[in-house]
C-alpha positions as CSV (number, residue, x, y, z in Angstrom):
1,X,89.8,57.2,100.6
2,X,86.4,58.1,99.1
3,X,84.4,60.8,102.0
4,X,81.8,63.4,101.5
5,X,83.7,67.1,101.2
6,X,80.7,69.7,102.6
7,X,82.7,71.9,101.2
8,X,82.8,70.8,97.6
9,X,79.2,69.0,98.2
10,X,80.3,66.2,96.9
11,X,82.2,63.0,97.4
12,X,86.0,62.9,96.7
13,X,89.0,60.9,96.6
14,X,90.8,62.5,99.6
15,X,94.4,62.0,100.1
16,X,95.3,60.0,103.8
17,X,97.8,62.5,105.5
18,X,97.6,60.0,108.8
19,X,95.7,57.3,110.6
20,X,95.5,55.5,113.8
21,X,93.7,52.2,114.5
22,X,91.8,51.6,117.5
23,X,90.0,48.6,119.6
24,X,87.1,49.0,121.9
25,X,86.5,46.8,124.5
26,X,82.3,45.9,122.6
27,X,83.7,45.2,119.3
28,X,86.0,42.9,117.8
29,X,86.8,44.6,114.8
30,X,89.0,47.8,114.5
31,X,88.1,50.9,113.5
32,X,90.4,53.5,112.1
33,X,90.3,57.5,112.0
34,X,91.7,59.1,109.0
35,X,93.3,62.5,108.7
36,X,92.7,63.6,104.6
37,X,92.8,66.3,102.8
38,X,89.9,67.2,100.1
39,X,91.7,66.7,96.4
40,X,88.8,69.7,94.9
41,X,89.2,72.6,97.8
42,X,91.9,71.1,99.7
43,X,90.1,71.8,103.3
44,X,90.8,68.9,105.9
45,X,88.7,65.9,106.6
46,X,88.3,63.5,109.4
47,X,86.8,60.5,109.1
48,X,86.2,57.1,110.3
49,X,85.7,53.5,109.3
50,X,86.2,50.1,110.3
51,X,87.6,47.0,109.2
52,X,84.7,43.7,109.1
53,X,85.1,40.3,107.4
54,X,83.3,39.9,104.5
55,X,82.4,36.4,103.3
56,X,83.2,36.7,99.5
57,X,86.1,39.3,99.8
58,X,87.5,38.4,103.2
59,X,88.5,41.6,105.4
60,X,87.2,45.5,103.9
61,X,87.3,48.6,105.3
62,X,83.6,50.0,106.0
63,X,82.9,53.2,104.0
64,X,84.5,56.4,105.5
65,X,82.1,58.7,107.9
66,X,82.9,62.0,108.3
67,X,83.7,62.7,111.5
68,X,84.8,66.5,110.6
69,X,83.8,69.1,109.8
70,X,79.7,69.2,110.1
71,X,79.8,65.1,110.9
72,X,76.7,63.2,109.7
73,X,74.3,62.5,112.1
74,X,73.4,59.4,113.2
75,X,69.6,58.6,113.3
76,X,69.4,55.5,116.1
77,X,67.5,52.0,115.5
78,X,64.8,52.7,117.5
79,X,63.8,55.8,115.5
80,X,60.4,54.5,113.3
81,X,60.8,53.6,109.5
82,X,58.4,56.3,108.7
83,X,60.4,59.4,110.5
84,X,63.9,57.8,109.7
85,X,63.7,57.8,105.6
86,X,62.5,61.5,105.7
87,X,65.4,62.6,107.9
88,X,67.8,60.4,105.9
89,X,66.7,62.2,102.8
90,X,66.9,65.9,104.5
91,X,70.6,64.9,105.5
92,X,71.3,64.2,101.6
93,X,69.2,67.2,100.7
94,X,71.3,69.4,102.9
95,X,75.0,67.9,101.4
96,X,73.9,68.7,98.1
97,X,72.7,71.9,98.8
98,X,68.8,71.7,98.2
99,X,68.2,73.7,100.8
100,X,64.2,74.0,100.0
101,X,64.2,70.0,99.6
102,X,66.0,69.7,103.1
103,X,63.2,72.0,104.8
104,X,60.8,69.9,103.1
105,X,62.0,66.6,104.3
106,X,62.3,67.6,107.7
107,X,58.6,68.8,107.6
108,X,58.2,65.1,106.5
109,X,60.0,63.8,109.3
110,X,57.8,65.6,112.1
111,X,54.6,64.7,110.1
112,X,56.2,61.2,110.4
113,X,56.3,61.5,114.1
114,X,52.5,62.4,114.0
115,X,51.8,59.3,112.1
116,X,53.9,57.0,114.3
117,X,51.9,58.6,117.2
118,X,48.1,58.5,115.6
119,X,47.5,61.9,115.4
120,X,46.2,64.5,113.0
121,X,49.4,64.3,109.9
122,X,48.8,67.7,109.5
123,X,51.4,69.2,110.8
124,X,50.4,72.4,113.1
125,X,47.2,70.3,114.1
126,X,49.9,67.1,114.7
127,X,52.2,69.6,117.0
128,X,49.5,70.2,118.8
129,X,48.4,66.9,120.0
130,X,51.7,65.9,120.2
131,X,52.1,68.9,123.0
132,X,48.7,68.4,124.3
133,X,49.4,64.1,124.9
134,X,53.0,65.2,126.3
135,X,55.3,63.6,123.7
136,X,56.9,67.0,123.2
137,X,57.5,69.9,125.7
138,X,57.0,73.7,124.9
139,X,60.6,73.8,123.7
140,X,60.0,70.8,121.3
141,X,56.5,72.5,120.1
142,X,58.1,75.8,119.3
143,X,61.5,74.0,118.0
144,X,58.6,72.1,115.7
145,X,56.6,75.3,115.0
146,X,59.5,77.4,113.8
147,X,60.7,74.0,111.5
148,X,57.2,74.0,110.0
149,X,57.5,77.7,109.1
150,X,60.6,77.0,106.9
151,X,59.1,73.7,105.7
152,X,56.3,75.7,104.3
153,X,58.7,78.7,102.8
154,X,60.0,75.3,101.2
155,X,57.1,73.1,99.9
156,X,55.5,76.7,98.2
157,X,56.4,79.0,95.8
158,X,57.5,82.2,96.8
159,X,60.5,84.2,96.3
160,X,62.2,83.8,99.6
161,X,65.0,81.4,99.9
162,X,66.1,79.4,102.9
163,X,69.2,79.6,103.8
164,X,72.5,76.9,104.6
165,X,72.0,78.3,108.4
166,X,68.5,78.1,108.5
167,X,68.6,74.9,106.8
168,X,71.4,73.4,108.6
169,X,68.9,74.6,112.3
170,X,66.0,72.9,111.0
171,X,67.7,69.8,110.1
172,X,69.5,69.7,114.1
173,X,65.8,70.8,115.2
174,X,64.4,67.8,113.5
175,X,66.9,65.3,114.6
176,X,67.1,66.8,118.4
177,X,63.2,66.6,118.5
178,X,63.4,62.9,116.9
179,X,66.5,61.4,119.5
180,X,64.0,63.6,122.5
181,X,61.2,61.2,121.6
182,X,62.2,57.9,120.4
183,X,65.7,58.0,122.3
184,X,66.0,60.1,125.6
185,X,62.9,59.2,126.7
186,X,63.2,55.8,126.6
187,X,66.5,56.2,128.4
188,X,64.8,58.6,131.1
189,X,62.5,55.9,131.9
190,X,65.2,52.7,132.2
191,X,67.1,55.1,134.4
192,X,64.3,55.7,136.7
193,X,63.3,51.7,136.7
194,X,66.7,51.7,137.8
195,X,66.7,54.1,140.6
196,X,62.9,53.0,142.1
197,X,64.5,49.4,142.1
């Protein structure tokens, strides 16, 4: 079973110490989580995939997500082309341990935001408007001000280095402050169509 090790930063052949299958009631097609055990470092790894018909090879398992430890995040539908590829990249950054690259690319992601949003790309000027039109909060512009610190420590060259924790922070920042905009606040407002109905 071929999964991502963040241990080993890499992807191995882990061998399957159990399984279980399971249905949900939405989907037709069952899904299966995996308890493996990393070939390279021999740490455990959970994971998950799902079984799907495939018109040339009939019925394949998906690829394996890990589910633990550190499980990819998931960037939603809904989340804009132009945010989604930068935080895609900053999640492969982060695996393979370009730390600097990751900082970078979440940088991109929030300037992404700015873009989606028509304001200034630059990205203190962007936070700004962003706070100043209400797409963000406080928490969400200092959240975004603190990411664009380490982004900077990334994109220029100085002798400081950014660390897997700070790293791993800016990446959660960037994805909390991306679901905040482009997922919970389009939930907020179905729920309160709900309610006022």
């Amino acid at each position: 079973m071929l999964i991502d090790c963040p241990f080993c930063k890499s992807r191995v052949d882990a061998k399957e110490h159990g399984h279980r299958e399971y249905l949900t009631p939405e989907d037709p097609y069952p899904s299966r989580i995996v308890v493996a055990e990393c070939p390279s470092c021999g740490n455990t790894l959970v994971g998950e995939h799902q079984k799907l018909d495939h018109p040339e090879y009939g019925e394949v398992w998906t690829d394996t997500t890990r589910l633990w430890p550190y499980p990819k995040k998931s960037i939603p539908r809904n989340v804009p082309d132009i945010v989604r590829l930068s935080l895609e990249e900053a999640d492969i950054c982060f695996t393979a341990g370009a730390l600097s690259a990751c900082a970078v690319m979440c940088g991109r992601s929030l300037e992404g935001i700015c873009v989606h949003f028509e304001v200034k790309p630059a990205l203190a000027a962007g936070l700004q408007a962003l706070l100043k039109q209400e797409i963000i909060d406080k928490r969400l512009f200092q959240w975004g001000d603190e990411l664009r610190k380490v982004r900077n420590l990334g994109a220029h060259a100085t002798n400081q280095k950014i660390s897997s924790e700070d790293a791993r922070d800016v990446l959660d920042f960037a994805h909390a402050i991306t679901e905040y905009i482009f997922v919970l606040n389009d939930q907020f407002d179905r729920f309160m169509k709900r309610r006022n109905k």
